[in-house]
VOKOL-295467 format. One line per 2 residues: for each residue z, x, y of N, C-alpha, C. Coordinates in pm, 1 decimal, padded with zeros to 6 digits, always signed. Each point is the difference from the previous one (the first is absolute). Example, Ala and Ser with C-alpha at 12.3 -4.5 7.8 and 13.67 -1.06 7.14 Angstrom:
# residues 2
+00780.0,+01319.0,-00569.0,+00000.0,-00089.0,+00119.0,+00000.0,+00090.0,+00120.0 ~ -00072.0,-00035.0,+00105.0,+00006.0,+00082.0,+00119.0,+00073.0,-00077.0,+00109.0
***
This chain:
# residues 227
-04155.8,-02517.7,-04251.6,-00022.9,-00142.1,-00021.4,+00056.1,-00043.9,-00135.9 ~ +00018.0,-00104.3,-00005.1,+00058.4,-00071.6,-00128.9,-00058.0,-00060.3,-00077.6
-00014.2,+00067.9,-00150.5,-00104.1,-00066.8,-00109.0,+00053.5,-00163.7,-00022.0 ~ -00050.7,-00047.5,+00052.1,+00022.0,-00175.3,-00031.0,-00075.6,-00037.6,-00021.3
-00046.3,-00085.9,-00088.0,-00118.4,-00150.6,-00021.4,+00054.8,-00068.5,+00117.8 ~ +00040.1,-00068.3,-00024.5,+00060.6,-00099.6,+00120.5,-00052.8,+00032.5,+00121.1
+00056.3,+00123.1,+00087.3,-00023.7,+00077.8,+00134.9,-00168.4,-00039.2,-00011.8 ~ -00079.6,+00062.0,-00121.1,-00126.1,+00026.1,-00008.2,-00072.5,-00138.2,+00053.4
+00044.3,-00097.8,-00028.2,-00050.6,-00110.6,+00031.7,-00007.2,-00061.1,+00183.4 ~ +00035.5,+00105.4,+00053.6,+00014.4,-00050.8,+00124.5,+00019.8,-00122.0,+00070.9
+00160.4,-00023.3,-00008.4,+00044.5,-00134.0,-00004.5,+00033.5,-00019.5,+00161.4 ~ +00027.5,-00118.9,-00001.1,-00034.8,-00024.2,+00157.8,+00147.1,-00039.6,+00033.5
+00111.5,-00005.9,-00072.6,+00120.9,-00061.5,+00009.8,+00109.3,+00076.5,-00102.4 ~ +00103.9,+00095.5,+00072.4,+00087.7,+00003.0,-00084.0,+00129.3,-00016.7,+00036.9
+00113.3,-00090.2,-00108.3,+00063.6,-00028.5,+00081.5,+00130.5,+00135.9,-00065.5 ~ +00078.6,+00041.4,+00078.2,+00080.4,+00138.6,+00003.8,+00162.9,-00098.3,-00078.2
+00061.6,-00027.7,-00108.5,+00127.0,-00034.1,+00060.2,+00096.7,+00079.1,-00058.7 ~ +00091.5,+00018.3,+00054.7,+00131.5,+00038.8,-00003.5,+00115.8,-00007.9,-00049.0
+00087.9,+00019.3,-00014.0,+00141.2,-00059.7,-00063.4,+00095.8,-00033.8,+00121.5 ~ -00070.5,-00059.3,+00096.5,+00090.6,-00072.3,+00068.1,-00012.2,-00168.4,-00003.4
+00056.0,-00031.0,+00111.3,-00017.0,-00186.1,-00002.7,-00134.6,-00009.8,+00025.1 ~ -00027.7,-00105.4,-00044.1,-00180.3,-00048.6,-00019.6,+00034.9,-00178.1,+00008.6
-00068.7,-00050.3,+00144.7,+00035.3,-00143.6,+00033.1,-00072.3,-00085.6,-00105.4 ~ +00011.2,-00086.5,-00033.2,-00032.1,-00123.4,-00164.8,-00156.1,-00042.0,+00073.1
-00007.4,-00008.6,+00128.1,-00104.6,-00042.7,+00051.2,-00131.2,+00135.3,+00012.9 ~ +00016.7,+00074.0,-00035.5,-00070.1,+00135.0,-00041.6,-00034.9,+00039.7,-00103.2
+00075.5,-00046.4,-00134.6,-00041.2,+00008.4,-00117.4,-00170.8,-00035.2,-00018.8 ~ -00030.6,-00146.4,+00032.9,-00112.4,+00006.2,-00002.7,-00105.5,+00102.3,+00060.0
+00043.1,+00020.0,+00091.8,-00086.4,+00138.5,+00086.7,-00073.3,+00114.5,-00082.9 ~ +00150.0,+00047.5,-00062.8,+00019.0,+00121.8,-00074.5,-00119.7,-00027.4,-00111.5
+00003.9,-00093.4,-00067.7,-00074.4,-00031.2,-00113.5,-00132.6,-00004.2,+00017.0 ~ -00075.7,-00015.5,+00097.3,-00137.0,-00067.0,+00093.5,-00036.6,+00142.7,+00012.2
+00063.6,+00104.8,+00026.0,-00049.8,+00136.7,+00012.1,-00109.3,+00050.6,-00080.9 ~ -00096.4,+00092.3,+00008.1,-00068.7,+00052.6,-00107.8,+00071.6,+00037.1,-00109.7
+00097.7,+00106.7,+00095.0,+00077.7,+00110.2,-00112.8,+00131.0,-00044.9,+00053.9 ~ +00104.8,-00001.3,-00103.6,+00181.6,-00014.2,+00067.8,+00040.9,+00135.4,-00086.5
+00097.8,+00014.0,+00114.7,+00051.9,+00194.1,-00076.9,+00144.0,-00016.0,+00054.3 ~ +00094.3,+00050.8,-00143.1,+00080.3,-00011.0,-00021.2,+00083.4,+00142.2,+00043.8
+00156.7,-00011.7,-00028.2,+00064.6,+00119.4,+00029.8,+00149.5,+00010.9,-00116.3 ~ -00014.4,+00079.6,-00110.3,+00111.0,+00061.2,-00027.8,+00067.0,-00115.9,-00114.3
+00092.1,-00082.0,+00079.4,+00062.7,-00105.8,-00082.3,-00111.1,-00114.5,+00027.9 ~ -00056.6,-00019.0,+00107.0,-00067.4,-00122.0,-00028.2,+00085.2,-00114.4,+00041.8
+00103.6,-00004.5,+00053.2,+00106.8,-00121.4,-00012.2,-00060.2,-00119.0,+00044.7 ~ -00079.5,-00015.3,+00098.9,-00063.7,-00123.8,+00047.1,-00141.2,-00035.8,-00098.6
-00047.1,+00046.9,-00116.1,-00092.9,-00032.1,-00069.7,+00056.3,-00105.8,-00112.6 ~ -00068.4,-00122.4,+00033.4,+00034.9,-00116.4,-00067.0,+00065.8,-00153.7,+00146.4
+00042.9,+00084.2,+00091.8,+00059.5,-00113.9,+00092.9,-00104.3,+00028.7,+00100.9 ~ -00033.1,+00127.6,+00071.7,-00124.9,+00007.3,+00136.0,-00092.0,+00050.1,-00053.5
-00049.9,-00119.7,-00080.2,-00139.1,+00025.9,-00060.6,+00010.3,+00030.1,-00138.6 ~ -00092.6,-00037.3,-00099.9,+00049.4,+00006.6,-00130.2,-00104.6,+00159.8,-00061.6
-00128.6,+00006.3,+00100.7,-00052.3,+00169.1,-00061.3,-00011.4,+00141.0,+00065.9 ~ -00021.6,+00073.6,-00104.5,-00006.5,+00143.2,+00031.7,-00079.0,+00033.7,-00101.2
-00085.6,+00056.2,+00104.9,-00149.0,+00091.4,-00021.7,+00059.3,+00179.3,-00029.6 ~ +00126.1,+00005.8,+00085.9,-00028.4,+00182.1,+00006.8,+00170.6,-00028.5,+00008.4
+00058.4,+00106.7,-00067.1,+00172.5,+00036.9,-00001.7,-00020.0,+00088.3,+00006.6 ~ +00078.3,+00070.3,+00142.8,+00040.9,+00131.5,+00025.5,+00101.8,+00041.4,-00034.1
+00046.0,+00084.2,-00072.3,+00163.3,+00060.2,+00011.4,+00011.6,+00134.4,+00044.7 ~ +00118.9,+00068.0,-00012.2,+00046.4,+00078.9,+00063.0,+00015.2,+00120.7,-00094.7
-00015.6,+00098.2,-00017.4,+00059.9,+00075.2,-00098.7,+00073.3,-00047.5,-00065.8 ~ -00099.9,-00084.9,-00079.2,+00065.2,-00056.9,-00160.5,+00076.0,+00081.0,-00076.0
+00125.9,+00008.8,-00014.2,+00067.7,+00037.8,-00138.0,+00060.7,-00101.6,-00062.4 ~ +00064.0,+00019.0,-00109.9,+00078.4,-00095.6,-00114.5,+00065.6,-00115.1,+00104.0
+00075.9,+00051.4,+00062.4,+00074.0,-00136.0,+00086.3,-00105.2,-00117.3,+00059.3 ~ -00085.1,+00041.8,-00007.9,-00106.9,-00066.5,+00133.5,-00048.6,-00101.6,-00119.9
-00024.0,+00033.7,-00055.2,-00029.7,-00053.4,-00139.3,+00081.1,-00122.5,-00033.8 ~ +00098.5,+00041.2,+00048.8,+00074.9,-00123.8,-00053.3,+00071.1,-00116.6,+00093.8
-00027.1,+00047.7,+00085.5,-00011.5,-00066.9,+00161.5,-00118.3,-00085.4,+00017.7 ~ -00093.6,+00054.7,-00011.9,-00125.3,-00065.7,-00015.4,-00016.5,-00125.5,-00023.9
-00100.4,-00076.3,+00097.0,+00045.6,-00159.8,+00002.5,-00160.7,+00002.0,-00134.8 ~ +00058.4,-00028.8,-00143.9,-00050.1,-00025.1,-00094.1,-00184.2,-00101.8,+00023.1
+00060.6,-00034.4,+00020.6,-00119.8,-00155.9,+00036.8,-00112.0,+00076.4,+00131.9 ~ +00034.4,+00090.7,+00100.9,-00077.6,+00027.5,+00073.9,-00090.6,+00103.9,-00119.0
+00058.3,+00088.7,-00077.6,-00034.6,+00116.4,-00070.4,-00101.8,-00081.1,-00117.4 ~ +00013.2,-00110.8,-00033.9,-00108.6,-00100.9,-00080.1,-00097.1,-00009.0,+00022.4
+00010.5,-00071.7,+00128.7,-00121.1,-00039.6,+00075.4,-00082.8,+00106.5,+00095.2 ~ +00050.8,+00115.2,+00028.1,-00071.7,+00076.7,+00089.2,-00109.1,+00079.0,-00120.3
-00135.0,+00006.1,+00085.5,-00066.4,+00037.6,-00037.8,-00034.9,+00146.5,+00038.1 ~ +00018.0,+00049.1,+00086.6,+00075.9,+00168.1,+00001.9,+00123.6,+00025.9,+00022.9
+00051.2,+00133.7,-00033.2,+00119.5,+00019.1,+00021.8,+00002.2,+00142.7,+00035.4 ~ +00049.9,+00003.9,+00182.0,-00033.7,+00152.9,+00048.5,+00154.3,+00084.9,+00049.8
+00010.5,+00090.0,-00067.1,+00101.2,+00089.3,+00048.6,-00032.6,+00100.6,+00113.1 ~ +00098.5,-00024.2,+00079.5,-00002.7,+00055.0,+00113.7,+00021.1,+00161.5,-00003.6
-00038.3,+00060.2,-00051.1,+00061.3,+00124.4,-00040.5,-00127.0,+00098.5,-00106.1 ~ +00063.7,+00155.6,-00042.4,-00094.7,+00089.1,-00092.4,+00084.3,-00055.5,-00091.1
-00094.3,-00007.8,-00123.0,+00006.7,-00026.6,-00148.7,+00142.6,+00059.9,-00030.2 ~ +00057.1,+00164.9,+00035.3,+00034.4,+00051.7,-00014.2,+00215.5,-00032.3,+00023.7
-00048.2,-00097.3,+00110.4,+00148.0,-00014.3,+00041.2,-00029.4,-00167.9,+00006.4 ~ -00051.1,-00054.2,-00016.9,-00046.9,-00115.8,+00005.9,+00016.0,-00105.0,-00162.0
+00013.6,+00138.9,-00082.2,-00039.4,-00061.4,-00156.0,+00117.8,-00116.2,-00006.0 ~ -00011.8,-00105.6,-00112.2,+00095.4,-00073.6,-00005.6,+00045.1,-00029.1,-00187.7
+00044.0,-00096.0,-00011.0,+00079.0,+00034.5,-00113.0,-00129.2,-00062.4,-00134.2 ~ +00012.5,-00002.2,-00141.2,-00078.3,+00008.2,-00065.2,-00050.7,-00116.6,+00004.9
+00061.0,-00136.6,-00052.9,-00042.7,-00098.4,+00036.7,-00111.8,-00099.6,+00090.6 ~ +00022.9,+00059.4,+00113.7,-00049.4,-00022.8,+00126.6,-00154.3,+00061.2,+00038.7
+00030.5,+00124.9,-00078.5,-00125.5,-00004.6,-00018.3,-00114.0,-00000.6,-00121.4 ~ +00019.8,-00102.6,-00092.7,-00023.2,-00035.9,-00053.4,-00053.0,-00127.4,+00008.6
+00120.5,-00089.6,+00079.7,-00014.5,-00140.4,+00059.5,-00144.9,-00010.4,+00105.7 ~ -00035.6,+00101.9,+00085.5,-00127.6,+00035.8,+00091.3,-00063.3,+00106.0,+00009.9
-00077.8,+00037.0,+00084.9,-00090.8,+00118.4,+00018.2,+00081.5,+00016.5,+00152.1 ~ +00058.2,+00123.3,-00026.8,+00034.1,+00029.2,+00194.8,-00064.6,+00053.4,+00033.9
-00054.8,-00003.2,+00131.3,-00092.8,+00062.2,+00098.2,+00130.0,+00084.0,+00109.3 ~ -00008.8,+00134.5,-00076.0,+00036.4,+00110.3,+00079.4,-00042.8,-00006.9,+00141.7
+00090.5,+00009.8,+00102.6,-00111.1,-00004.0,+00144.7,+00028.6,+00118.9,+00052.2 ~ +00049.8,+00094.9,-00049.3,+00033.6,+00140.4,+00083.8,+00084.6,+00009.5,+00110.8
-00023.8,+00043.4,+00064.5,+00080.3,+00078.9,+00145.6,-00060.7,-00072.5,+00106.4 ~ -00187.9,-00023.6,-00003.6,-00068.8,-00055.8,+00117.8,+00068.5,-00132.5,+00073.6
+00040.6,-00140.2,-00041.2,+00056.2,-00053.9,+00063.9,+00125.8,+00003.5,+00102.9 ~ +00095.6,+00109.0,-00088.7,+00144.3,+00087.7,+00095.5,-00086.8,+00038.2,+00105.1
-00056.4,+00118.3,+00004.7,-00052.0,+00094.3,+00076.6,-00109.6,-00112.5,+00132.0 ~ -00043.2,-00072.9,-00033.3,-00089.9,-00125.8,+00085.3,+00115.0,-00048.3,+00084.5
+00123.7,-00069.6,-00066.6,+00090.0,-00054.5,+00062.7,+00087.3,+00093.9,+00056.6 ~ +00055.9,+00107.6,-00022.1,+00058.0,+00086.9,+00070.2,-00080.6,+00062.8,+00160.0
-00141.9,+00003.6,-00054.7,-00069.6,+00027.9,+00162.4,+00017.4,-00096.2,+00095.6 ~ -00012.5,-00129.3,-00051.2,-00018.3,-00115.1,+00135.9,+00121.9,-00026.3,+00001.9
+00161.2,+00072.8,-00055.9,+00107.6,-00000.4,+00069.6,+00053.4,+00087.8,+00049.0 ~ -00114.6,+00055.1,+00048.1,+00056.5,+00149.2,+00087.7,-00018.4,-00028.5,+00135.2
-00084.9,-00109.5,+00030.0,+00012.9,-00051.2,+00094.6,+00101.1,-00056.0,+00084.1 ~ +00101.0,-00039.3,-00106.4,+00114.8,-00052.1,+00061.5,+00114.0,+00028.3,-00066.4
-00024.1,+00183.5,+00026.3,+00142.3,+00065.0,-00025.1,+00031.5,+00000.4,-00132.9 ~ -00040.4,-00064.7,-00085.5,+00067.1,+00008.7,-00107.3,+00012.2,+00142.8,-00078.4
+00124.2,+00055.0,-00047.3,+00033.5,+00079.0,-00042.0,-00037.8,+00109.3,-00129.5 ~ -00034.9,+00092.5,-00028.3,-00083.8,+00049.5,-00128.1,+00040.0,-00003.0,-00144.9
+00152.0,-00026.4,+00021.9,+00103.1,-00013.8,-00089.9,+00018.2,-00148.2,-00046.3 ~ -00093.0,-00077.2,+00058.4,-00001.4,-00149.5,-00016.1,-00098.4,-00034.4,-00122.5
+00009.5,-00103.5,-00065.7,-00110.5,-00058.1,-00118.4,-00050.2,-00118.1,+00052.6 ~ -00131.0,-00037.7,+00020.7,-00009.8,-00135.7,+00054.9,-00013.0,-00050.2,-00162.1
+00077.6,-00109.0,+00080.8,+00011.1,-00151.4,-00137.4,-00147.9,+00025.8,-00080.9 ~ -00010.1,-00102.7,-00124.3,-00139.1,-00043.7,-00078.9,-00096.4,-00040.4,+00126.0
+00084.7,-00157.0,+00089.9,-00061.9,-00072.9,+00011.2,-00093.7,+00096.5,+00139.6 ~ +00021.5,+00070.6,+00074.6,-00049.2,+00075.8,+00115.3,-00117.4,+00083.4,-00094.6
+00067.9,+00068.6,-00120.7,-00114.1,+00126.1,-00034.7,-00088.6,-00090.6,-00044.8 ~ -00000.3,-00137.4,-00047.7,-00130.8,-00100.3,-00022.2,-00081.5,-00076.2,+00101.7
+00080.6,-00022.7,+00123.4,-00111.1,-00004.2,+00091.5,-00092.4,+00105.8,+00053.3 ~ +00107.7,+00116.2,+00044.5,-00117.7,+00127.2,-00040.7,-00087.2,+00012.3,-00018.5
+00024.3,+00023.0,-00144.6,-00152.5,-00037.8,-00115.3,-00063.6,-00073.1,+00043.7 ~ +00044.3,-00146.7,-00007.2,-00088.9,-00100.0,+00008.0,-00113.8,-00014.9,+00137.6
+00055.4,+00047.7,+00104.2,-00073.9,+00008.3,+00108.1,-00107.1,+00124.4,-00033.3 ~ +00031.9,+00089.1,-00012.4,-00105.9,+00095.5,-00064.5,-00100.4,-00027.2,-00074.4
+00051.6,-00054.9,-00106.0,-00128.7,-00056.8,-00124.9,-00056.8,-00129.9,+00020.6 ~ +00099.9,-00107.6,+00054.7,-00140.8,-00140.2,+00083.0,+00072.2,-00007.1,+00126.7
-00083.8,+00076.8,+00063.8,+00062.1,-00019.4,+00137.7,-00061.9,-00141.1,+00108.4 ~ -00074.7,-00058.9,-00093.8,-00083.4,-00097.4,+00045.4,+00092.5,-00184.3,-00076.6
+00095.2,+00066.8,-00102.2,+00074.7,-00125.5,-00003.2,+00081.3,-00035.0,+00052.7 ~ +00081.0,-00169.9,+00019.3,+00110.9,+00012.0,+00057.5,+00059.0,-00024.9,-00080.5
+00145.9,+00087.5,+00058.6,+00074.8,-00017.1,-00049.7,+00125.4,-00036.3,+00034.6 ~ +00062.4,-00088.3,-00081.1,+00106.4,-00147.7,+00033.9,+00102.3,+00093.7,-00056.0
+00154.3,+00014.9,+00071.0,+00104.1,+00033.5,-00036.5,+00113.1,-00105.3,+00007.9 ~ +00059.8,+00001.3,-00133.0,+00117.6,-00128.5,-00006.9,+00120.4,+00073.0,-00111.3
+00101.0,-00029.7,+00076.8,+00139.9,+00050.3,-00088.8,+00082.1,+00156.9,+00049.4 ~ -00052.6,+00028.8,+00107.6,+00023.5,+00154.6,+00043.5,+00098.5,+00011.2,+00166.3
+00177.4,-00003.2,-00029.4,+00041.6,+00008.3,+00065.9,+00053.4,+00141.2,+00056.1 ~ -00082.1,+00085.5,-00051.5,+00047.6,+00105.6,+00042.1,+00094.4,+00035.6,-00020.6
+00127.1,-00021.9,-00109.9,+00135.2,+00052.1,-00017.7,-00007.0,+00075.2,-00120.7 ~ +00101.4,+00060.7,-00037.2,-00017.3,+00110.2,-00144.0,+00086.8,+00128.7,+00026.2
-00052.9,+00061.8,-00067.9,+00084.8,+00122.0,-00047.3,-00027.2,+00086.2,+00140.3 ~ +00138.3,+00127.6,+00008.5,+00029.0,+00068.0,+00112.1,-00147.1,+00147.3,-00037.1
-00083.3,-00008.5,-00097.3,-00105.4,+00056.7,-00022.0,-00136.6,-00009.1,+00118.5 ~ -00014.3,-00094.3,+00038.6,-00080.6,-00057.4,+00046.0,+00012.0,-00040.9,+00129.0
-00096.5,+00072.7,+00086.5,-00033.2,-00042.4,+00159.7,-00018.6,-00113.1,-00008.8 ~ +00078.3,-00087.7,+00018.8,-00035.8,-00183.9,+00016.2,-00051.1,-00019.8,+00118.8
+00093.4,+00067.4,+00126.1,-00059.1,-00022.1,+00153.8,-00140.1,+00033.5,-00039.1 ~ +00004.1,+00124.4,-00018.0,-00157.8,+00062.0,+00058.2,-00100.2,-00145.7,-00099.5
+00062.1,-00052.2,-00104.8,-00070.8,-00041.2,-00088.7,-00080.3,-00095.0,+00062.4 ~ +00107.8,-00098.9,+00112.2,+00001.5,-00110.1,+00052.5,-00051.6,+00005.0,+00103.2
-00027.7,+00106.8,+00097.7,-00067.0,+00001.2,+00074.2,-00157.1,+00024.3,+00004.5 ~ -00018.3,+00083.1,-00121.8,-00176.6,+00021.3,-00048.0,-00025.1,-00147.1,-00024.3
+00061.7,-00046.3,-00114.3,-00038.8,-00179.2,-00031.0,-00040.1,-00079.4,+00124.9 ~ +00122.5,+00016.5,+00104.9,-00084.6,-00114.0,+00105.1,-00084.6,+00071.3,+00096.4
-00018.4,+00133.9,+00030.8,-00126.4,+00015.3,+00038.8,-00141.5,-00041.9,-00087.9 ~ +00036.9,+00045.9,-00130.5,-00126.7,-00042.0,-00092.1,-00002.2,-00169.7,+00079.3
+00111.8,-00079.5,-00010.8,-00048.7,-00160.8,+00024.8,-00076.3,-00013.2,+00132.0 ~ +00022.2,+00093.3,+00097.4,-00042.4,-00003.4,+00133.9,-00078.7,+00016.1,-00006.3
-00090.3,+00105.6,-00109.8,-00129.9,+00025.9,+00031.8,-00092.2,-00088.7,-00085.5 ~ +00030.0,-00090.6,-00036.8,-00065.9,-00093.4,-00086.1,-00030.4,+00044.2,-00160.6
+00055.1,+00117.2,-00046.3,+00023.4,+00069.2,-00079.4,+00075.4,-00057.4,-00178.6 ~ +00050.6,-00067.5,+00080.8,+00114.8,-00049.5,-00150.5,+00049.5,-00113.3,+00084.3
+00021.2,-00093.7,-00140.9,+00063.8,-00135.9,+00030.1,+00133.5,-00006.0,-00054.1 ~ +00124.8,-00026.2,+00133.1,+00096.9,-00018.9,-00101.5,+00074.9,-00194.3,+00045.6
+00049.5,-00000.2,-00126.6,+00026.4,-00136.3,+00042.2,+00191.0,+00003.5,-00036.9 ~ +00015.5,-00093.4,+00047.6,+00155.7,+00011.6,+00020.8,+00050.7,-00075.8,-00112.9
+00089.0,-00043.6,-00001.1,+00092.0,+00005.8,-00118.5,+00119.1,-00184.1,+00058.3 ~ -00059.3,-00036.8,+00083.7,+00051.4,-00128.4,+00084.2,-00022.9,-00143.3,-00057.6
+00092.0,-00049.7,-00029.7,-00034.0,-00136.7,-00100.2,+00124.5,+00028.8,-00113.0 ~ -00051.0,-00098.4,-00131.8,+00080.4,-00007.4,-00079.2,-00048.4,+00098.7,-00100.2
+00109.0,+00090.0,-00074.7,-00051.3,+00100.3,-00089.0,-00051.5,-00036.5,-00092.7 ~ -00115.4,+00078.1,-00061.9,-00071.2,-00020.4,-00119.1,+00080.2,-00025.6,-00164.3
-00020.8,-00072.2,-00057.4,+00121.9,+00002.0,-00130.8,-00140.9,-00032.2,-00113.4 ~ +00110.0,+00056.6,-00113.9,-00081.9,+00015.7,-00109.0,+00033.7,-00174.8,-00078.7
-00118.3,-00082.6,-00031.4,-00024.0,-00119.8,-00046.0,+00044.6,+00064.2,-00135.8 ~ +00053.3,-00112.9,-00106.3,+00094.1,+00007.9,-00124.7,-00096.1,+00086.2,-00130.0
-00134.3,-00020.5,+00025.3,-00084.8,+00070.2,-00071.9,-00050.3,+00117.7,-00012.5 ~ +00011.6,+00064.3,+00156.7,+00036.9,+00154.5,+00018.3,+00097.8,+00053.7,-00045.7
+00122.9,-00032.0,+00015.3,+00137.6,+00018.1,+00004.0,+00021.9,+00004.2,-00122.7 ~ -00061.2,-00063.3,-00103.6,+00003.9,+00007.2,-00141.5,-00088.0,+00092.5,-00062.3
-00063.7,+00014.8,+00052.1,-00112.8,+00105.6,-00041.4,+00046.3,+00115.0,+00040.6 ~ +00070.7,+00008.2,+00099.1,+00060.8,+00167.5,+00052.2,+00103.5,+00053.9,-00125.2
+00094.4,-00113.7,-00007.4,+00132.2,+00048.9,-00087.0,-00071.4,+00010.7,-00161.7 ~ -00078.7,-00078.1,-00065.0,-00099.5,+00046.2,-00109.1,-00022.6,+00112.8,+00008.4
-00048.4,+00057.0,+00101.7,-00147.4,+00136.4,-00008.4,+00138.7,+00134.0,+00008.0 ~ +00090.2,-00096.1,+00088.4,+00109.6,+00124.0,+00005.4,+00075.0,+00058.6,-00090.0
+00034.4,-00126.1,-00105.1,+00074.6,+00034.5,-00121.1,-00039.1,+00067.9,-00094.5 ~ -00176.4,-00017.5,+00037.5,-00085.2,+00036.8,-00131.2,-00004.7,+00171.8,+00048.5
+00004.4,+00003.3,+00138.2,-00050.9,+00173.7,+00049.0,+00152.5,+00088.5,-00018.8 ~ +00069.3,-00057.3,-00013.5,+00148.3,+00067.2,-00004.2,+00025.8,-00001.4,-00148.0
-00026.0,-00063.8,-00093.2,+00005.7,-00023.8,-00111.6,-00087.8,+00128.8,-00071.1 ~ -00107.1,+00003.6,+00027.8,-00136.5,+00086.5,-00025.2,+00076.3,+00110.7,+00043.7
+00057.8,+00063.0,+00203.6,+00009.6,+00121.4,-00003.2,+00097.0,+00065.4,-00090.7 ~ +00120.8,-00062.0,-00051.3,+00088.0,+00016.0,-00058.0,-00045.8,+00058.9,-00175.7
-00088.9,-00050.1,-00035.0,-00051.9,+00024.2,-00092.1,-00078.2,+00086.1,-00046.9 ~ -00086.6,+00005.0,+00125.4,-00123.6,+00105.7,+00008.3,+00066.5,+00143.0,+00046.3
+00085.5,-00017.3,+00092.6,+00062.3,+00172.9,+00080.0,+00127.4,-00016.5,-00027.6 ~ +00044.3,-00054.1,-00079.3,+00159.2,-00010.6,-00037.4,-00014.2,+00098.9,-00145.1
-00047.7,-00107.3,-00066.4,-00044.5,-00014.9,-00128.6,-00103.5,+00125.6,-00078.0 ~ -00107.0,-00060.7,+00041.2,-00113.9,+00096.5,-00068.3,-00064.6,+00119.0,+00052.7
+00037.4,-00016.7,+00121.4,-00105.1,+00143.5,+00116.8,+00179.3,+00040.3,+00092.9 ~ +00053.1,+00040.4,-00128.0,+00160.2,+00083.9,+00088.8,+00013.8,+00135.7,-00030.4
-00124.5,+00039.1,-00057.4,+00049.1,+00190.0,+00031.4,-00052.4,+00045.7,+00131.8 ~ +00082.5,+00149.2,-00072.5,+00004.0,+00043.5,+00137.5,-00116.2,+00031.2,+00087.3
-00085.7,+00028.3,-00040.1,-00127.3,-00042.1,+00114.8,-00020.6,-00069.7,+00067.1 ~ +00022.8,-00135.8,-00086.7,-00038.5,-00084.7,+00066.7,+00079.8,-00060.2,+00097.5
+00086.0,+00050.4,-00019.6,+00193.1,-00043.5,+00130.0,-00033.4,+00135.3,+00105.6 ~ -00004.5,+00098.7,-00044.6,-00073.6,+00083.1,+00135.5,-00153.2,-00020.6,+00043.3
-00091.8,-00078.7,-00072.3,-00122.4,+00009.7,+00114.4,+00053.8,-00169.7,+00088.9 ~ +00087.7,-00105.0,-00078.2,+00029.4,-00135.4,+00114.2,+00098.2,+00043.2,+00100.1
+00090.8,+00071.4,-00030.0,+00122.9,+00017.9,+00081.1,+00001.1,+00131.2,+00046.1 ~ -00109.2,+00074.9,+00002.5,-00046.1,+00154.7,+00065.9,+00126.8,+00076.6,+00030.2
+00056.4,-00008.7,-00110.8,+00087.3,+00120.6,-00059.1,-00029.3,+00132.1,-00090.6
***
């Protein structure tokens, strides 16, 4: 299970989104949720919906860091790596900027079982967004949960079929909500949009400084870049 405050509160609404298209008429949705949980870059945080309660990433290293949609990494009030501490660590900065919540192996291993169902391969990684429903059904299996931004496309890593076919059985069984992506796309209003390129200049500015600059021996370039 996953040490969260948040989770602890047994919320009755979370909404899942993605880095795909997210319709303008959904934004509000997203926001109305108990909890909204983010993924990785975050790209739709600020246009489908302006919060995030929980940012997941991926085996954070230095790059991710700097990819990182700045403004989601502000406002989230946890920040969970999908991964052991161990291969998961990320660059100095970053963690400094939050507290990461290590999540181990248990979410892979959750999502890898309920895609064995449909063939999926052992040599496969399911995405963030699969090893977090996982979880999430495990630990409130009594919430719903709303999915928005998840077209199933990505890297040749990843069982997408098998991905796509667990998702709409989950919808069949009244299991998970997903909503489509139909309408006009979500866009970021001039005050987001300004606030992104701020937070960005300031986090690129900082990593450059902090792991360029002051934290560049060699330790510390082999424990970010696990050389």
């Amino acid at each position: 299970m996953i040490d969260s405050s948040l989770l602890a509160r047994n919320p009755k609404t979370l909404a899942i989104v993605g880095n795909g298209p997210v319709s303008q008429e959904n934004a509000a949705v997203i926001d109305e949720a108990d909890i909204v949980l983010r993924f990785n870059r975050a790209t739709s945080c600020g246009a489908a919906g302006k919060r995030v309660d929980i940012l997941i990433i991926n085996r954070a290293r230095v790059y991710m860091s700097k990819r990182i949609n700045p403004v989601a990494l502000h406002r989230a009030k946890e920040v969970w790596i999908n991964d052991i501490e161990e291969n998961g660590q990320v660059d100095w900065l970053f963690e400094h900027e939050c507290k990461p919540n290590y999540l181990g192996l248990g979410p892979l291993e959750k999502a890898r079982k309920h895609l064995e169902r449909y063939a999926a391969g052992p040599d496969f990684l399911p995405t963030t967004g699969i090893c977090a429903i996982a979880e999430l059904l495990d630990t409130i299996p009594e919430a719903e949960l709303r999915m928005f931004g998840f077209t199933h496309q990505g890297m040749h890593t990843h069982d997408l079929d098998a991905e796509r076919d667990w998702v709409n059985d989950l919808v069949k069984e009244g299991r998970l909500k997903k909503f489509d992506a139909s309408g006009a796309a979500a866009r970021r209003p001039f005050a987001e949009e300004a606030e992104f390129w701020l937070r960005l200049t300031e986090k690129r500015l900082k990593h450059y400084v902090q792991n360029k600059l002051i934290h560049s021996g060699a330790e510390t370039k082999k424990r970010i870049y696990g050389e």
